[in-house]
Every structure is written in C-alpha cells, then in structure tokens.
N, C-alpha and C positions, 0 to 999 in steps of 0.2 A: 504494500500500500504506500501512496507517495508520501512523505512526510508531511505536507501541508493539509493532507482530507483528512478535517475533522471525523471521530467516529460520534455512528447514531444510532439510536436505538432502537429497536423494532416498532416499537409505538412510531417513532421517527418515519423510520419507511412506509407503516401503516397510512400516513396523512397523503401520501402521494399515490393517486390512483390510476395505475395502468392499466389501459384496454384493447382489445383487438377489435380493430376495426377494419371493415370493408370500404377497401375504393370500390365506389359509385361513378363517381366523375373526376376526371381531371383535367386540366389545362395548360396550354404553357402560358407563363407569366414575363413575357419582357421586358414590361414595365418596371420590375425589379431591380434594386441595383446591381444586384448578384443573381445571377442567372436562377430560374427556381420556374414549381409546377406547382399551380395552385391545386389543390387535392379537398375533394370532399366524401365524407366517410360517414357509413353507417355504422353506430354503435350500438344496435338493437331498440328495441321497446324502452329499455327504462332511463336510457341517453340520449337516441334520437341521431339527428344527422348532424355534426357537425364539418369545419373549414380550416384548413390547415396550408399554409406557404412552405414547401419545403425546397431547399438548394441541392435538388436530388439529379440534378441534369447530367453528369457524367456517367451514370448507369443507368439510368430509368428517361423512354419517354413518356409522356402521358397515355397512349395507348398500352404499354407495356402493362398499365398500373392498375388500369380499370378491373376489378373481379378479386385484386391479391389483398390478402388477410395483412393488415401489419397492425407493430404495436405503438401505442401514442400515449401520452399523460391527459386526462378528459379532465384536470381539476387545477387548471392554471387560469387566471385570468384572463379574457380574448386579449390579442396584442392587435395593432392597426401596422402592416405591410405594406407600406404605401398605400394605396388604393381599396388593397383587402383586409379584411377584418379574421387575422387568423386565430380561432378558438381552440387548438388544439396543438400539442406541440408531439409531432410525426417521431421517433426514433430513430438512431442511426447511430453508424462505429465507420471510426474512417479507416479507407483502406492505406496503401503503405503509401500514395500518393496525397492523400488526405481529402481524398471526394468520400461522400456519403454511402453507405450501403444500409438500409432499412433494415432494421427488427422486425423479422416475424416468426410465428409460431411454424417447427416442422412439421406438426400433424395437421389436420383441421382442426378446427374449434369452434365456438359457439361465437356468433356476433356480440360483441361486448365482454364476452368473457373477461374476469380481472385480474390480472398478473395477478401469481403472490410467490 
C-alpha cells in the first residue's frame, strides 16, 4: 500500500456504493476538453437511469459500449462536464500507457447489483 493512502474502515467502504450498470446509450463527446463518451446507464428499478462522461476513447467507441455491464459509484454528487451533467462516476485502471480500461463484472449479473 503507498505510504500516503490513509487506511479505512469497512463502515468507510460501506458509504461508497458500487453498481453495475448497463450501457443503454452512448455518444461521442467532443465538446470535451479531453476526448471522452458521454455514457448512459441503466441501474435497475431501485436507481433508474443515470449519465456518466467518461475519457474512455483509447479502447472503447460508443458502439463498442452499448449492451456491456460495467461498474460505476451511483452515490456521488452529479458533477457539470461542460455541457453534460454527469451523475455517475464510470470505473477504470489504467493500462501501462495510462488510457482507461473499465471495471466490469466476468460473469453476468443482475442490473444494479452492489459491489461489496
């Protein structure tokens, strides 16, 4: 662990709520500063649809994305993206070049389903 990350406590991790969600729709955003696909995702019945900005353009285009499960934090504050209003902050680990590559589940799973 890096010497700087604070340790936290399960209750800690408990407040931050991870979900899988289904692209629905996506787009490309080039109105952004940094190249990115505006992304909207179903969370199931008890979340509903939320809007996510992600700077995913090195792996993924928007057709790529439409139908694939990933995983997103549903319990952030919406942020304003230029023009879009993103409510959901999308997942990702960067590769050794340092582009994006999404979190998501290897098996199926349930829309909305909650990390833990």
């Amino acid at each position: 662990m890096p010497a700087d990350t604070p340790l936290i406590t399960f209750d800690d991790f408990l407040k931050v709520d991870i979900r899988a969600g289904k692209v629905i729709r996506a787009e490309p955003y080039p109105e952004a500063r940094v190249p990115a696909i505006k992304l909207w995702l179903d969370f199931g019945a008890e979340i509903g649809e939320k809007k996510s900005s992600a700077q995913i353009v090195a792996h993924y285009s928007p057709d790529d994305l439409v139908g694939r499960t990933v995983m997103a934090v549903v319990n952030f504050s919406p942020r304003q993206i230029g023009k879009f209003m993103s409510e959901v902050l999308v997942l990702g680990v960067a590769d050794a070049d340092g582009n994006v590559v999404l979190l998501r589940p290897d098996k199926d799973v349930e829309t909305g389903a909650r990390m833990y």
